[in-house]
N, CA, C and O atoms as a DFTB+ gen file, in Angstrom:
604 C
 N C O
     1  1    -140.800      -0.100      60.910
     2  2    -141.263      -1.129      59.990
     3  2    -141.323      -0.594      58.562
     4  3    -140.818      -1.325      57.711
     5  1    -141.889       0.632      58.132
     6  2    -142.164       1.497      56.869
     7  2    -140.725       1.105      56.743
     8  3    -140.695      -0.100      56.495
     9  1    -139.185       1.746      56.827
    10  2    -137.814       1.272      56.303
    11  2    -137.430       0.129      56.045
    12  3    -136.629      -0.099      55.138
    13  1    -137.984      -0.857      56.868
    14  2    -137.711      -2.461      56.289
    15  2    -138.530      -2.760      55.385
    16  3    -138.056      -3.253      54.362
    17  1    -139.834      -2.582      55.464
    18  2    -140.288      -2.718      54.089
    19  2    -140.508      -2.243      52.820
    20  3    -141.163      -2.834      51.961
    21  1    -139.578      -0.421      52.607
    22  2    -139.105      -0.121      51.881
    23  2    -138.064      -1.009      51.396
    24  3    -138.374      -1.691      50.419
    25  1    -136.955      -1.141      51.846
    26  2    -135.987      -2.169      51.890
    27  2    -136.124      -3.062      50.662
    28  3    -135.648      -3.092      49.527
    29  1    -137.359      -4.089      51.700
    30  2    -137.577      -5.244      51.218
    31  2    -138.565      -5.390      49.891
    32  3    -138.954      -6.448      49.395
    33  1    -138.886      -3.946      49.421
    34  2    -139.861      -3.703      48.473
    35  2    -138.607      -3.255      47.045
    36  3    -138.701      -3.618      45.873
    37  1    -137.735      -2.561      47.538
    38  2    -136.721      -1.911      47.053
    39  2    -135.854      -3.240      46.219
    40  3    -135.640      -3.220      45.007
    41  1    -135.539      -4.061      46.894
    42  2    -135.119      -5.704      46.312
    43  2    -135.484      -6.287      45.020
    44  3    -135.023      -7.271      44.440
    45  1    -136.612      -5.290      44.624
    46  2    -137.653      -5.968      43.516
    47  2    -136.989      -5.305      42.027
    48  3    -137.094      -5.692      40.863
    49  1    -136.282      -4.159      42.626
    50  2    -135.678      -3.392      41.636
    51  2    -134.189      -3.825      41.365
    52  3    -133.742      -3.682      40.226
    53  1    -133.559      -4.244      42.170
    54  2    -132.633      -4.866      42.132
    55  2    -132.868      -6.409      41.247
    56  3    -132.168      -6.596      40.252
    57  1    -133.742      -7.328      41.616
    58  2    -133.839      -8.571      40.398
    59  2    -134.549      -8.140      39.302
    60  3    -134.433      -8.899      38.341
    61  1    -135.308      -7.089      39.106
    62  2    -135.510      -6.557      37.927
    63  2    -134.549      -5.682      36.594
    64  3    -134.764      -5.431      35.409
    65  1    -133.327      -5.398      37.646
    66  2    -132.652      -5.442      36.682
    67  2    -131.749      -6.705      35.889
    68  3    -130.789      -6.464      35.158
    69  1    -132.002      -7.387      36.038
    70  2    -130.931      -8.288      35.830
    71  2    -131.872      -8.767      34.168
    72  3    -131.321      -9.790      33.762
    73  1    -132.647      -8.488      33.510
    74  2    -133.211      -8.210      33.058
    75  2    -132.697      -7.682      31.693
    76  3    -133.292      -7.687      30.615
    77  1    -131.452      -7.226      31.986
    78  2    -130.959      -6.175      30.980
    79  2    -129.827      -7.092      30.892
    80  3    -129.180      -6.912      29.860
    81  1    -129.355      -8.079      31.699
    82  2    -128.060      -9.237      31.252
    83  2    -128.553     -10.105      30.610
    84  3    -129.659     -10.611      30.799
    85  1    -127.907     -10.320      29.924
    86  2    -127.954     -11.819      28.682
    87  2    -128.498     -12.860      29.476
    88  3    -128.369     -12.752      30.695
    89  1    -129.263     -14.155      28.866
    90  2    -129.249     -15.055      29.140
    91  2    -128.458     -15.926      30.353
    92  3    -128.570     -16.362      31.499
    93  1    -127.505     -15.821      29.092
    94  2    -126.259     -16.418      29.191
    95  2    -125.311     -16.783      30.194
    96  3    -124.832     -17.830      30.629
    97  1    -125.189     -15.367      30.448
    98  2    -124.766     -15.016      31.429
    99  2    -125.653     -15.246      32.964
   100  3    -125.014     -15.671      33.926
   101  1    -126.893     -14.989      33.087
   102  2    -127.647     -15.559      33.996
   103  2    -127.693     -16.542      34.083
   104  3    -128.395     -16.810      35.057
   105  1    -127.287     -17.512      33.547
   106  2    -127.830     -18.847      33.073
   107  2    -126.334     -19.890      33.783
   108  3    -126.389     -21.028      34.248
   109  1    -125.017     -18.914      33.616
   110  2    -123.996     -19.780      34.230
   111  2    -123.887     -19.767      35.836
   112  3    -124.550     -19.067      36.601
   113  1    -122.826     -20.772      36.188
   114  2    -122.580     -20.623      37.314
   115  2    -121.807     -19.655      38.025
   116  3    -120.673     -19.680      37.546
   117  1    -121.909     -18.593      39.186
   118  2    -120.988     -17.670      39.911
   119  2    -119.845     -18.081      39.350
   120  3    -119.103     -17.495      38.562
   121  1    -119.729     -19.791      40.124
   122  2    -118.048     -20.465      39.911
   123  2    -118.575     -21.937      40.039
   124  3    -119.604     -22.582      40.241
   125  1    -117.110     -22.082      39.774
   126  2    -117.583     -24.060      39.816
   127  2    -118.309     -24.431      40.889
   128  3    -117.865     -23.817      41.859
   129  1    -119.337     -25.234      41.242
   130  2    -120.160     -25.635      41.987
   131  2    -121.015     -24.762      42.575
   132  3    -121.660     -25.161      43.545
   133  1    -121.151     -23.636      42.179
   134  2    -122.160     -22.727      42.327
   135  2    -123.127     -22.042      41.676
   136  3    -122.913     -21.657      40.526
   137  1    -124.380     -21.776      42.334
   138  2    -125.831     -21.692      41.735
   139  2    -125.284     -20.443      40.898
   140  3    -124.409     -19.650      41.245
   141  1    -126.112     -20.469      39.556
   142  2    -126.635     -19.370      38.602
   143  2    -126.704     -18.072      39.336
   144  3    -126.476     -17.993      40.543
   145  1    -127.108     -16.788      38.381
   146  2    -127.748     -15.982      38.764
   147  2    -129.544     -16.217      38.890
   148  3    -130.341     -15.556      39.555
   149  1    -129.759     -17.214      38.132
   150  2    -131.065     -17.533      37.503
   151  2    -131.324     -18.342      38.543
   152  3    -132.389     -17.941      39.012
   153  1    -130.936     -19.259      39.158
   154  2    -131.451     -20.319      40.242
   155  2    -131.109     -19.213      41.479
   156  3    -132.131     -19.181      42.164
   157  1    -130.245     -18.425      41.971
   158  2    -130.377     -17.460      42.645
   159  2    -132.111     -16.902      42.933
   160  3    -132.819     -16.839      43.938
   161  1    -132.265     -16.635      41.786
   162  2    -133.639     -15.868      41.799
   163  2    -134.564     -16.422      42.078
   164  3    -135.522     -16.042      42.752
   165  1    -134.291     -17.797      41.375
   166  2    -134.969     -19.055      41.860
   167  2    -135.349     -18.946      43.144
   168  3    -136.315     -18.315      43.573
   169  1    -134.465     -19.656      43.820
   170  2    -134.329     -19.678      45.327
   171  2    -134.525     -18.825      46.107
   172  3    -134.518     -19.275      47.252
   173  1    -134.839     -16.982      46.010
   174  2    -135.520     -15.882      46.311
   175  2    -136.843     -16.367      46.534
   176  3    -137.528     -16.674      47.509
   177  1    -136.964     -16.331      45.302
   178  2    -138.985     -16.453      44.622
   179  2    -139.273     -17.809      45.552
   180  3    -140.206     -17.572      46.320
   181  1    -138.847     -18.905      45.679
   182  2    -139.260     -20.154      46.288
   183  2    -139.678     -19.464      48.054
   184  3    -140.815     -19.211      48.453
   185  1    -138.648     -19.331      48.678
   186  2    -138.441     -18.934      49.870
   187  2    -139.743     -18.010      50.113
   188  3    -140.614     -18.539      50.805
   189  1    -140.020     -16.600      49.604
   190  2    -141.085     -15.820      49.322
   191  2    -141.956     -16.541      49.485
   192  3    -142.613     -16.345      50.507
   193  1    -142.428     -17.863      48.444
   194  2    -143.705     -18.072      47.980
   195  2    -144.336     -18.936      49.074
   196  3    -145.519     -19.073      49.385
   197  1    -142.601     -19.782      49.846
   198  2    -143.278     -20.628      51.041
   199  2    -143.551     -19.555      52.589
   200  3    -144.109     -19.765      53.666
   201  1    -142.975     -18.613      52.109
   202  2    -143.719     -17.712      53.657
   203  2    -144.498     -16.995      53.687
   204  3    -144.898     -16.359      54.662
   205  1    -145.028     -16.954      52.098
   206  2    -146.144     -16.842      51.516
   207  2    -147.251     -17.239      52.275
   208  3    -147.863     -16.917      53.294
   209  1    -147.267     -18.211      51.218
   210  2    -147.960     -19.511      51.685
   211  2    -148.524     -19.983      53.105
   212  3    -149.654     -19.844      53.574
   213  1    -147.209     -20.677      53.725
   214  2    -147.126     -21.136      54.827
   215  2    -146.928     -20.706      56.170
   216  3    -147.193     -21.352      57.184
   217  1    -146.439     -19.561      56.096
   218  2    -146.506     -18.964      57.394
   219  2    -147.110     -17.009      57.473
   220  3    -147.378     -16.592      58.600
   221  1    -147.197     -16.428      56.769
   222  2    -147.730     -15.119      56.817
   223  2    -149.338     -15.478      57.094
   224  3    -149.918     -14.491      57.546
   225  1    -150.060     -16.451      56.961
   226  2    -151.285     -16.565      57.332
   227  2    -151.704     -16.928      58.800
   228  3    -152.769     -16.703      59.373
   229  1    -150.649     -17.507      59.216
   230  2    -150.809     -17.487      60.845
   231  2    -149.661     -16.836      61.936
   232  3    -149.131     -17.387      62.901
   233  1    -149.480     -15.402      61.390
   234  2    -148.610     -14.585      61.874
   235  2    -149.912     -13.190      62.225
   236  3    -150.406     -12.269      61.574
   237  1    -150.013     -13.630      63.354
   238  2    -151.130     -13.345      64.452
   239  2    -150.455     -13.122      65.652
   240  3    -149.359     -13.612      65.927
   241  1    -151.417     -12.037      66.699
   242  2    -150.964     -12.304      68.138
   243  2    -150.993     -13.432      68.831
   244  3    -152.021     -14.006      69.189
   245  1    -149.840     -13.793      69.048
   246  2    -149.354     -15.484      70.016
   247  2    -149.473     -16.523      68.702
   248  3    -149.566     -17.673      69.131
   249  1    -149.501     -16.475      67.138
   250  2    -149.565     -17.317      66.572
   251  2    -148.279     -18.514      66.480
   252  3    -147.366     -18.304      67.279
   253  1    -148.185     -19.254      65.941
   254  2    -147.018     -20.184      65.942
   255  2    -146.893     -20.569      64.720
   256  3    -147.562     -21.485      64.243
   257  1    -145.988     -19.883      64.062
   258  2    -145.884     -20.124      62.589
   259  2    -144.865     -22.075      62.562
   260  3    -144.263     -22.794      63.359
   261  1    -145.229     -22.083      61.256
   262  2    -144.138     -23.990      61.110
   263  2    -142.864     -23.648      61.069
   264  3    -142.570     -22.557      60.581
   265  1    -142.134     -24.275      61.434
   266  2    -140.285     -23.976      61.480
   267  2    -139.968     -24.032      60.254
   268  3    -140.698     -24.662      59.488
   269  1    -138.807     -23.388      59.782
   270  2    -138.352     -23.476      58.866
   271  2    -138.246     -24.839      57.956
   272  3    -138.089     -25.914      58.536
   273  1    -138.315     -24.797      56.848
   274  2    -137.733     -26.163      56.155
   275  2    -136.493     -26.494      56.535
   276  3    -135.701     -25.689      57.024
   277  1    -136.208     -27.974      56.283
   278  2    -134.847     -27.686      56.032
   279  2    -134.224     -27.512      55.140
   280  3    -134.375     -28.315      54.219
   281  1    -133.119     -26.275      54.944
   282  2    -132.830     -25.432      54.321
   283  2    -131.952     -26.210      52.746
   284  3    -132.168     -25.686      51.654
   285  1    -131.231     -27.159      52.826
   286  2    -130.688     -27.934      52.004
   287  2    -132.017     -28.681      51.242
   288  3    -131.821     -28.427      50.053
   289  1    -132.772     -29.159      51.301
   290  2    -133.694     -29.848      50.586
   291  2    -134.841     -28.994      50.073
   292  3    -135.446     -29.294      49.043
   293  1    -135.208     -27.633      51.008
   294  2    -136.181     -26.580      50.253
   295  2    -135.194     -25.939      48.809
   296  3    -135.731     -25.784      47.712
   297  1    -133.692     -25.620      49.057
   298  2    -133.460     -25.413      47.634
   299  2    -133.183     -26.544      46.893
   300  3    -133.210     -26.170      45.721
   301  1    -133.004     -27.380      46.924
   302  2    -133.279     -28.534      45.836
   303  2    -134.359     -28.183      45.231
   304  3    -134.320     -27.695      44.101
   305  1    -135.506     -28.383      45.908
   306  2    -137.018     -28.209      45.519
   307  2    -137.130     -27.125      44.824
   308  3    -137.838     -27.231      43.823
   309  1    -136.588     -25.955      45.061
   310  2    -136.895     -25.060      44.074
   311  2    -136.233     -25.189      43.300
   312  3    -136.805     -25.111      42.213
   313  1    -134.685     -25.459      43.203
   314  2    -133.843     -25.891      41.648
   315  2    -134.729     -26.495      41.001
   316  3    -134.941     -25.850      39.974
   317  1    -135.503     -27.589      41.064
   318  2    -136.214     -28.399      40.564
   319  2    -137.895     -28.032      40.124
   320  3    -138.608     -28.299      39.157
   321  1    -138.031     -27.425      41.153
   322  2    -139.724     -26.712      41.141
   323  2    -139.296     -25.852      39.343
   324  3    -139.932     -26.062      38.310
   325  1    -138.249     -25.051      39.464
   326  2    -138.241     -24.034      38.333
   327  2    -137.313     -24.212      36.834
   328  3    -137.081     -23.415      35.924
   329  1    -136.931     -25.599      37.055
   330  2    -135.993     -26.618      35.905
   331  2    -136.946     -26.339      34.369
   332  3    -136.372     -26.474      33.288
   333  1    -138.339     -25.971      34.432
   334  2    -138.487     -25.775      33.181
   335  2    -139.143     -24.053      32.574
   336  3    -139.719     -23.687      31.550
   337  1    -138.540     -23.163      34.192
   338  2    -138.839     -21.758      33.514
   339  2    -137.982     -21.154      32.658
   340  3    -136.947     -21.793      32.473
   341  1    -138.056     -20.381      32.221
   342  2    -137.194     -19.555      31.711
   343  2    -136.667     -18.121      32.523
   344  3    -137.497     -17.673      33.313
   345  1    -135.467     -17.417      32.412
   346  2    -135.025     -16.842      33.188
   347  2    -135.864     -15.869      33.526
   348  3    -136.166     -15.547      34.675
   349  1    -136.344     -15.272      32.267
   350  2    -137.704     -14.330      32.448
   351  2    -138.525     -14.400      33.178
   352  3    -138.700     -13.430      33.916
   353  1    -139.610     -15.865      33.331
   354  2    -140.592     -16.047      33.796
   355  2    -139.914     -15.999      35.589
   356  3    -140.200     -15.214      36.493
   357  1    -138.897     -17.237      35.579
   358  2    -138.174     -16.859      37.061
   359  2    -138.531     -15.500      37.660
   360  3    -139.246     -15.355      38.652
   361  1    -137.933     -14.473      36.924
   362  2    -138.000     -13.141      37.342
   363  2    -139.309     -12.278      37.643
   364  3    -139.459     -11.578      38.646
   365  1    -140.059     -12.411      36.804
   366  2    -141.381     -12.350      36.888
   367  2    -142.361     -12.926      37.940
   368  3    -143.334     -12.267      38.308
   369  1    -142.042     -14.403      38.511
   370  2    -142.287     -14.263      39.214
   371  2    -142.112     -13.975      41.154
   372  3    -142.813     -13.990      42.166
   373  1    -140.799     -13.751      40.764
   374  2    -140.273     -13.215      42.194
   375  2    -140.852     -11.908      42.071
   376  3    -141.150     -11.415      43.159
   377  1    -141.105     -11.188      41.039
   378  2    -141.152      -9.688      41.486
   379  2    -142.950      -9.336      41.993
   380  3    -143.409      -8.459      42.724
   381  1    -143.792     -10.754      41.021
   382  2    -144.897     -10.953      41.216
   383  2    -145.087     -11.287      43.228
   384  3    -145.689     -10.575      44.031
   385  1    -144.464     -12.356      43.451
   386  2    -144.683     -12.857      44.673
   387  2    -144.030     -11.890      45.990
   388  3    -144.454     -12.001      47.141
   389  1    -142.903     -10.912      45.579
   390  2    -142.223     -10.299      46.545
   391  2    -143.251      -9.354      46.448
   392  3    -144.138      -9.663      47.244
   393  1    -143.514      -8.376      45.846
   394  2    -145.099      -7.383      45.735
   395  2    -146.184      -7.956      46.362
   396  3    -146.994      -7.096      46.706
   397  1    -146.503      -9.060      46.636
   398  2    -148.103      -9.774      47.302
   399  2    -147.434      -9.790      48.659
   400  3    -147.949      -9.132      49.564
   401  1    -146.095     -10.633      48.922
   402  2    -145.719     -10.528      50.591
   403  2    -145.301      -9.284      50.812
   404  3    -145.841      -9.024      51.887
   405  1    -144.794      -8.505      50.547
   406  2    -145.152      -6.801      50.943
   407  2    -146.146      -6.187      51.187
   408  3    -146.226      -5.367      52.101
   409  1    -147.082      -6.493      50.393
   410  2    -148.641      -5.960      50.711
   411  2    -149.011      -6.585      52.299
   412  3    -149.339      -6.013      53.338
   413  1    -148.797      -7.994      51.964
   414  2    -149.372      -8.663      53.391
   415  2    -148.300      -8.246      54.536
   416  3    -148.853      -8.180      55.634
   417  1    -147.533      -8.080      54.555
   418  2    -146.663      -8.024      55.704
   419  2    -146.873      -6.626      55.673
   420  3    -146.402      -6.245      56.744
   421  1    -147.300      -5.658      55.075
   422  2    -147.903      -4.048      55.551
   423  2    -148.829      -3.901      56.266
   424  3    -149.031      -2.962      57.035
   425  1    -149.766      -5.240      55.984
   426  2    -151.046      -5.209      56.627
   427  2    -151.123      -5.928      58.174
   428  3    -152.110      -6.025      58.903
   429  1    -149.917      -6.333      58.379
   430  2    -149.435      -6.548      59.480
   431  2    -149.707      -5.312      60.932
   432  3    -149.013      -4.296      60.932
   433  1    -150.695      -5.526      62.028
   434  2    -150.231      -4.711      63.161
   435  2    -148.917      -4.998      63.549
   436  3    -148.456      -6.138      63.583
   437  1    -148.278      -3.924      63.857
   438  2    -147.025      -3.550      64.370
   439  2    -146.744      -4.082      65.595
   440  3    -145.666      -4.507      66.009
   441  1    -148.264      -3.999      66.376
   442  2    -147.164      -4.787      68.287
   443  2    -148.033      -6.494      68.565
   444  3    -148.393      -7.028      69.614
   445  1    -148.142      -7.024      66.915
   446  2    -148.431      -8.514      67.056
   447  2    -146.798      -9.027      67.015
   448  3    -145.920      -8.366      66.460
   449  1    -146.593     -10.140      67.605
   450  2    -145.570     -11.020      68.136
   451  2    -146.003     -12.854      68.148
   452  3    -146.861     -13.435      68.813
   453  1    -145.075     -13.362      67.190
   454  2    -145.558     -14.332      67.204
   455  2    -144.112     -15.426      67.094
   456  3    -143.029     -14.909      66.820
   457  1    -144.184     -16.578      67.272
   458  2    -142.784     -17.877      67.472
   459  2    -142.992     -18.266      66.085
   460  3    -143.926     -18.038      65.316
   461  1    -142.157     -18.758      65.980
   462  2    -141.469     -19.880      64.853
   463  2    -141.111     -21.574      64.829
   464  3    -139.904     -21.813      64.852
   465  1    -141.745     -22.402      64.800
   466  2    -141.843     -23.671      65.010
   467  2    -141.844     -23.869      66.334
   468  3    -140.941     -24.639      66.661
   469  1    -142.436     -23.518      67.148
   470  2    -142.306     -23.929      68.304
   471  2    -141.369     -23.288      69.541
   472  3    -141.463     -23.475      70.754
   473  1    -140.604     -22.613      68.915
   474  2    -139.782     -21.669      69.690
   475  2    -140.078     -21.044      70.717
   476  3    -141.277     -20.873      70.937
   477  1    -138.978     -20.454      71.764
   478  2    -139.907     -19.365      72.466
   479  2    -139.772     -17.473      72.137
   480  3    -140.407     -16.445      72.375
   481  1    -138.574     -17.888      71.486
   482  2    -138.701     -16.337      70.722
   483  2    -139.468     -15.895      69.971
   484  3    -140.205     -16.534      69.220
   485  1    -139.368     -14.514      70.109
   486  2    -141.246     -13.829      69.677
   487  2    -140.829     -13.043      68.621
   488  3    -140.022     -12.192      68.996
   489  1    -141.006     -13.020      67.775
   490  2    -141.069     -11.449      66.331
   491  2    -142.068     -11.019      66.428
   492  3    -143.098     -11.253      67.060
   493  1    -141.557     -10.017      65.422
   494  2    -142.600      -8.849      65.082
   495  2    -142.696      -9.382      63.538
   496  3    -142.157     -10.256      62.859
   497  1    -143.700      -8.349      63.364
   498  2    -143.133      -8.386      61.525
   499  2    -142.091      -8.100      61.061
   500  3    -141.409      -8.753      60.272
   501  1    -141.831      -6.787      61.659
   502  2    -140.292      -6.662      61.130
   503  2    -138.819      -7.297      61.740
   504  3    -137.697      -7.150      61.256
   505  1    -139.214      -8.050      62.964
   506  2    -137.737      -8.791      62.934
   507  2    -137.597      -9.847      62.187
   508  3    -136.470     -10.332      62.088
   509  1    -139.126     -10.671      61.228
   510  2    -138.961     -11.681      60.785
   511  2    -138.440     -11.029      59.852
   512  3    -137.256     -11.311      59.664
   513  1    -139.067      -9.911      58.892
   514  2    -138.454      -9.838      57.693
   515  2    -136.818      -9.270      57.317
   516  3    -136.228      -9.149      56.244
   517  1    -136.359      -8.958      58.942
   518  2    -134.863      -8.374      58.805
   519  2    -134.301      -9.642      58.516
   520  3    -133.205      -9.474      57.982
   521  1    -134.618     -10.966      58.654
   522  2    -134.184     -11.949      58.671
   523  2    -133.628     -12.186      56.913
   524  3    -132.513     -12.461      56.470
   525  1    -134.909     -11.947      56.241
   526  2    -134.950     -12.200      54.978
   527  2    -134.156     -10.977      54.282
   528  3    -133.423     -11.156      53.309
   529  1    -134.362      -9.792      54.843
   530  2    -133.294      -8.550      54.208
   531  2    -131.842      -9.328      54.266
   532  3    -131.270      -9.412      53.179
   533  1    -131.285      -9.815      55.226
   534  2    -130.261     -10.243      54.938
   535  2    -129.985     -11.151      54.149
   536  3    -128.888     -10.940      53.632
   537  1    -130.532     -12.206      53.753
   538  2    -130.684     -13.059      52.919
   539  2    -130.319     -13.030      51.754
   540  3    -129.490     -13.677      51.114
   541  1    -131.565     -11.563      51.326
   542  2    -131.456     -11.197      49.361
   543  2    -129.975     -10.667      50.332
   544  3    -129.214     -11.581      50.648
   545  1    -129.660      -9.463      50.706
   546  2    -128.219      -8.804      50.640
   547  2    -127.567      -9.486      50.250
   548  3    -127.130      -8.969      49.221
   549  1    -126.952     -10.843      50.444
   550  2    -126.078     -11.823      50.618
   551  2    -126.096     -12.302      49.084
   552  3    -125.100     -12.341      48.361
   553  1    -127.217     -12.607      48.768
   554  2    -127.386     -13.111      47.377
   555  2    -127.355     -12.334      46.532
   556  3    -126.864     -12.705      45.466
   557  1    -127.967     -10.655      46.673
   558  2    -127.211      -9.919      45.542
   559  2    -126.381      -9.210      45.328
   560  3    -126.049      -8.616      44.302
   561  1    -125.777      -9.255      46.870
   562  2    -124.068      -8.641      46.732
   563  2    -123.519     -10.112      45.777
   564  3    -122.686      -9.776      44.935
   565  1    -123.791     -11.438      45.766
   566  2    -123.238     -12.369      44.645
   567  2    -123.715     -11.962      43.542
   568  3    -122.740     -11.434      43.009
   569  1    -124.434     -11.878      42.966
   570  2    -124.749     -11.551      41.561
   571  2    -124.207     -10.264      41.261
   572  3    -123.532     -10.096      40.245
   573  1    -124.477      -9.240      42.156
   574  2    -123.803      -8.015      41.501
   575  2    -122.355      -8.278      41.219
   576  3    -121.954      -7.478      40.375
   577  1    -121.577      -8.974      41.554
   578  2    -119.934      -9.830      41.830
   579  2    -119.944     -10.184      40.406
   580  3    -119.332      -9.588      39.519
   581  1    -120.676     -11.179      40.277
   582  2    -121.133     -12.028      38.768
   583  2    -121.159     -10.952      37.561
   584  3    -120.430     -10.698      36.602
   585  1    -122.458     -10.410      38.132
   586  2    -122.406      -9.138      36.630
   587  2    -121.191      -8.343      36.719
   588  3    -121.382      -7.526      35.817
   589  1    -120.171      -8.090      37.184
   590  2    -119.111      -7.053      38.005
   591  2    -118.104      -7.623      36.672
   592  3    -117.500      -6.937      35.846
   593  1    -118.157      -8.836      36.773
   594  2    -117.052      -9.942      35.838
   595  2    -117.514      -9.880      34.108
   596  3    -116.934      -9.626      33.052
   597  1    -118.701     -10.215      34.471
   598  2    -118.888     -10.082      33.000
   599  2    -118.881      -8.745      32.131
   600  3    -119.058      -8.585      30.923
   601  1    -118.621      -7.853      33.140
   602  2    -118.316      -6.562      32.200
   603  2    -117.244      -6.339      31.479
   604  3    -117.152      -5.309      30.811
């Protein structure tokens, strides 16, 4: 668990750099019809804040966390939740909210096991959060692509 949540702590340094790119450049799309680097981050920080929120508090032995959103309309919501931050603040607060679910998911016992909407498959802490390691991977092997171009 300590390596995944190095990992997943390690991530924070990765959207913190982006920090050092222009606006501008954060601000466009990958490619035509595709999210920003900035709504990227967006959509990090959202995700975080709802498993935040909504499910790290009843991730207990035998707890039953709520199923996922569905996944098309939770990022709308955050495109929209963050339509009047600025790229900065975006960033700021993913690195704010990924630091608080690290803390809590440390404070996690190791042989609690708990479902996901109803499911009968069981996690740990750390198989939920391998879930989410893959996630950022995916999204900042795209941005690193993005910044790759604009050099």
């Amino acid at each position: 668990m300590r390596e995944t949540l190095s990992q997943f702590e390690k991530n924070i340094d990765e959207i913190l750099a982006l920090k050092e790119i222009d606006d501008t450049v954060l601000c466009e799309p990958l490619s035509e019809g595709k999210w920003s680097i900035r709504e990227i981050v967006g959509h990090l920080y959202y995700w975080d804040k709802f498993i935040l929120e909504k499910m790290v508090p009843l991730m207990g032995e035998g707890g039953n966390l709520p199923g996922f959103p569905e996944h098309d309309q939770h990022n709308e919501d955050a495109i929209l939740f963050l339509k009047e931050y600025s790229v900065e603040s975006i960033i700021d607060h993913f690195v704010a909210t990924r630091k608080e679910l690290t803390r809590e998911m440390k404070n996690l016992a190791e042989d609690i096991r708990f479902t996901i909407g109803g499911g009968k498959r069981q996690f740990s802490g750390e198989s939920f959060l391998k879930i989410f390691l893959k996630h950022d991977a995916h999204h900042i092997k795209q941005m690193k692509e993005k910044g790759l171009r604009q050099k």
